[in-house]
N, C-alpha and C positions, 0 to 999 in steps of 0.2 A: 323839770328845770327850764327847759326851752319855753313852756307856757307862762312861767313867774316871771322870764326873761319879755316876753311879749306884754305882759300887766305893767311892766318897769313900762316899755315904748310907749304904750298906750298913756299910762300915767304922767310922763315925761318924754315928751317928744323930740325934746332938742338933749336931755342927754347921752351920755356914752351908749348906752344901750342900743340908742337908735341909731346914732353915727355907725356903728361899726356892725357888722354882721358878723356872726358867728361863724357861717361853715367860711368866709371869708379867712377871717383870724385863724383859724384850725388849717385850712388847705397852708395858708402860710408859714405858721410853725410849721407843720410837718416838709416844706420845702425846704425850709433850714435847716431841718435837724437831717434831712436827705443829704443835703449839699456837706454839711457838715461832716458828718459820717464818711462819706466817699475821701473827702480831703484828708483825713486823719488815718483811711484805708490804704491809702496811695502813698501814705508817709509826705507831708508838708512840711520841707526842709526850709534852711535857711542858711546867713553865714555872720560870724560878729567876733570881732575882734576881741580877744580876752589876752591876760597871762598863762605860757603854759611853763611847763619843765622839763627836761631833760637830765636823767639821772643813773646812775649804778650803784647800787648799793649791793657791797661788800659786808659778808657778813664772819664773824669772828667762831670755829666751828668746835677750838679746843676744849680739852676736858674741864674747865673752870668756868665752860658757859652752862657748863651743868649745875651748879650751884641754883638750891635752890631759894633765893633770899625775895623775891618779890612775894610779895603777900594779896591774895587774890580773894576774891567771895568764895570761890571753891577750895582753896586750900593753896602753900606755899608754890609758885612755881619756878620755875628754872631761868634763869637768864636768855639761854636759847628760844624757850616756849612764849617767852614776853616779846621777843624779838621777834618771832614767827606772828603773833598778833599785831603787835607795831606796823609789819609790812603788809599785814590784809589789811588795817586799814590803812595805809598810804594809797593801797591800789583803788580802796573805794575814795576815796578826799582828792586826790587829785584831779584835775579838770581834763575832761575830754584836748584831747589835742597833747597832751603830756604824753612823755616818755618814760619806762623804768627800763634798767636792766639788771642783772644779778650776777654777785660772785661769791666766792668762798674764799676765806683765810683761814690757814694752818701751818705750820711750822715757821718758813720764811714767806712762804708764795702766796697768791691773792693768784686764783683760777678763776675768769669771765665764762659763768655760766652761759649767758645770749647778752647781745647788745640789747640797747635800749631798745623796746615796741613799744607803740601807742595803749593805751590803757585802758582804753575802752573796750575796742573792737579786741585786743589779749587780753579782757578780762579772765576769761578763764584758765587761759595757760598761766598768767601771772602767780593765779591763786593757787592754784595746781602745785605750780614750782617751788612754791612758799609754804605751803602743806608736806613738801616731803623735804624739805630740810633736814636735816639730823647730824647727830655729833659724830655718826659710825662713818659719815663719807669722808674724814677727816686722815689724809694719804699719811700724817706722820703727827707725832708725841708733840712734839718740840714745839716753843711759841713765840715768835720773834716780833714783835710786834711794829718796831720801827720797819724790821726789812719788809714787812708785809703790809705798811701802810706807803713802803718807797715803788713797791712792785704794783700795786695797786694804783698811784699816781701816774706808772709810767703805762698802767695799762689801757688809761682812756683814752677811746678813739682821737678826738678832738676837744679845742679846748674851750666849748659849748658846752659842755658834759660835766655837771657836777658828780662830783664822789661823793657819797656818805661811806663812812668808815665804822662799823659797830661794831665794839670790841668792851672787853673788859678791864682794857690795860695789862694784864698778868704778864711777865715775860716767865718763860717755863724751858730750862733752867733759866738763874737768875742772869740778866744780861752783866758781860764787863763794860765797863761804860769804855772803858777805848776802843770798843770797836763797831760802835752805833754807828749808823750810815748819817752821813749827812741830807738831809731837808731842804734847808735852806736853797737847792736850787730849782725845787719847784713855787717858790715865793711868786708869785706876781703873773705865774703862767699856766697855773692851774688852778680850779677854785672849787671850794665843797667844803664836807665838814665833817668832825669825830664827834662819833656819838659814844658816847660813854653809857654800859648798863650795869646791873647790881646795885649795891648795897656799901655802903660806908666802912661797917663794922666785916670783921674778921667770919667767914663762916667757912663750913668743914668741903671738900673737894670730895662728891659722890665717885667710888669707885667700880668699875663691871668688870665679870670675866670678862674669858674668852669668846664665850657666848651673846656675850652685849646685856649680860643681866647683871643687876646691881648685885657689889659685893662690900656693900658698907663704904668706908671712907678711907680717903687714904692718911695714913700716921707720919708722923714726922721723920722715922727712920726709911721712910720708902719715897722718898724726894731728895733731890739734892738740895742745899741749901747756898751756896755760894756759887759764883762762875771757875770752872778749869780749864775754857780757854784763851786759848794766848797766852801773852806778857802780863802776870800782876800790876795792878794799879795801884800797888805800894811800896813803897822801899822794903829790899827782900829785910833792910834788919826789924822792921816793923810785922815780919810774919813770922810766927810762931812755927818753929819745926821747918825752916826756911831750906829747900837744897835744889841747887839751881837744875839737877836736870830729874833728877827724880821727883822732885815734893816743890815745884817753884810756887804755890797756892798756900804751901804749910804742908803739918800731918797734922796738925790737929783738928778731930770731927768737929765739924760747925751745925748746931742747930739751930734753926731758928724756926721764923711760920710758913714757909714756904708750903707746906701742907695744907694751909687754909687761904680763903681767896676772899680779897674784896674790889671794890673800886677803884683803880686805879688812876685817880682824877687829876691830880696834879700831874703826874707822867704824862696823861694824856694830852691836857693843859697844855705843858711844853710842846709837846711834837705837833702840834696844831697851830701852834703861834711859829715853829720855826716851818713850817713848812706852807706858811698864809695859810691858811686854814681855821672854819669856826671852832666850839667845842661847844657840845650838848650835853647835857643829861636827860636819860631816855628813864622818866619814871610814870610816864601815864602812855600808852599806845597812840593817842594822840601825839606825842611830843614827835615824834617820829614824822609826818607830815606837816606838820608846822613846823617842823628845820629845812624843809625840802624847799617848799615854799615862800623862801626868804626873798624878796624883794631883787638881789644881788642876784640868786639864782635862775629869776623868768626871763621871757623874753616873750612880745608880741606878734600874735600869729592869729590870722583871720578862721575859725575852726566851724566847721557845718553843726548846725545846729538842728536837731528834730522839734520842729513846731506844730506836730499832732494833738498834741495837749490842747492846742487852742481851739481848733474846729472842733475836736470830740466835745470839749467841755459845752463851746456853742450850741452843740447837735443835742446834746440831751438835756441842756436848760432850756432849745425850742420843745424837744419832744414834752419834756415837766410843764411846758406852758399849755400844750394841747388840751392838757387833759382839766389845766388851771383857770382856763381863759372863762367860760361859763362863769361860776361861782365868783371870779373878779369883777366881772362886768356887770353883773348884779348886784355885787356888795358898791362896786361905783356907784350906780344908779342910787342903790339906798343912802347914801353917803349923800349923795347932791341933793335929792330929795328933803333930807334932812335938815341939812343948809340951807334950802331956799324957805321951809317949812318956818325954820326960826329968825329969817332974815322979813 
């Protein structure tokens, strides 16, 4: 090759050939692709202003997020199990310099797993934590769903700090509406959002022992169907079986679907809008970080950047020219050649 390289100089004196030397060209890639190497060894950082987020997301633990109504390429899955994916990918979508934290809702309470950590550098705790979820750490039956999105509002640190609120809507038993918390006094001083998950339609509520093994569904004589505390919210002549200290609710048995679960969207709807808050539906795992990410939510923060990628790529597109540079400088030379042959 060096000798056909030398017939080009010979043949053509004034082109590339001759201009340039070989071990010239080769010593020099290989200094870049040294130079480069080292920079990209050493970690070549940087800094750039982006949007980041700051967030807790509260996740809803009761027996109705067992339901399994999402429909997946493996087969149906659980409300829970969709939500458990939703949050791995928030952890990977979100931009370095963001925050998550986590909590759990069950009965009335919303429990702060850890405040918000950075994302990056907690990637693996994030996912970690996100991986062992489950419906068993769930402290009580019961599913309140307003007191556990009022407990959850008052749980955040500052008020920088979006909430996401994942739930199903279900109140478990059914709430009396006289004695829903009021909302509206977190309007305008806290900000975040209800994510709604499930399914529209009516589906069956999986039941486990004692054991935590499934034990089919639960039937509609093994739930309650109406609220027994407090004051009725009706006039007692309007209840059937009406006695004000024994029976103030009625005697007559009430059945209804309470035994099946679905999306509870309009409720949701409501408690969102009284308490400023947005309202999602979580039906693709994406959806999940693209609520997080809303515009309202970021705020701008100068974040280190790793600019490795750039010398390494440098370094081995000099190194790929070492080996290239011969065979180019020859096909120039027959190229010019060519040119001048038919000019």
């Amino acid at each position: 090759m060096s000798r056909m390289i030398a017939d080009a100089v010979r043949a053509d004196p004034g082109g590339p050939a001759a201009r340039i030397t070989l071990p010239g060209v080769r010593v020099g890639c290989l200094a870049v692709a040294l130079t480069g190497t080292l920079l990209a060894a050493f970690g070549l950082t940087g800094s750039r202003a982006q949007p980041v987020y700051r967030a807790i997301v509260v996740v809803d633990i009761t027996r109705s997020m067992n339901v399994r109504d999402y429909s997946q390429e493996a087969g149906p899955e659980s409300r829970l199990d969709f939500t458990k994916k939703a949050l791995l990918q928030t952890v990977r979508d979100l931009p370095c310099g963001s925050q998550l934290g986590l909590g759990l809702f069950t009965e009335r309470r919303s429990a702060l797993l850890f405040e918000p950590i950075e994302v990056c550098h907690g990637f693996a705790v994030l996912s970690a934590a996100v991986e062992q979820l489950d419906w068993r750490m769930a402290w009580a039956a019961d599913s309140r769903i307003a007191d556990g999105l009022v407990d959850a509002l008052r749980t955040l640190p500052d008020a920088d700090t979006a909430l996401a609120f994942v739930t199903d809507g279900q109140e478990a038993p059914p709430r009396n509406p006289r004695y829903r918390p009021a909302l509206a006094d977190f309007a305008g001083k806290r900000h975040g959002i209800v994510l709604g998950v499930g399914g529209l339609a009516l589906s069956p509520i999986p039941k486990f022992n004692e054991k935590g093994e499934p034990a089919g569904f639960y039937a509609a004589e093994e739930v309650p169907h109406r609220s027994s505390f407090g004051l009725p919210n009706r006039h007692p002549t309007e209840i059937e079986g009406y006695h004000e200290r024994n029976a103030p609710f009625g005697s007559a048995w009430e059945i209804g679907n309470e035994h099946l679960s679905s999306l509870k969207e309009d409720y949701l709807k409501e408690l969102a809008g009284e308490a400023g808050l947005v309202y999602r539906r979580l039906e693709r795992p994406e959806d999940l970080p693209h609520a997080l990410m809303l515009p309202d939510f970021s705020r701008k923060q100068r974040v280190r950047t790793d600019l490795s990628a750039w010398p390494a790529s440098l370094g081995l597109l000099a190194l790929a020219l070492t080996f290239l540079v011969e065979p180019l400088l020859l096909l120039a030379g027959r190229l010019r050649r060519a040119l001048l042959t038919n000019h």
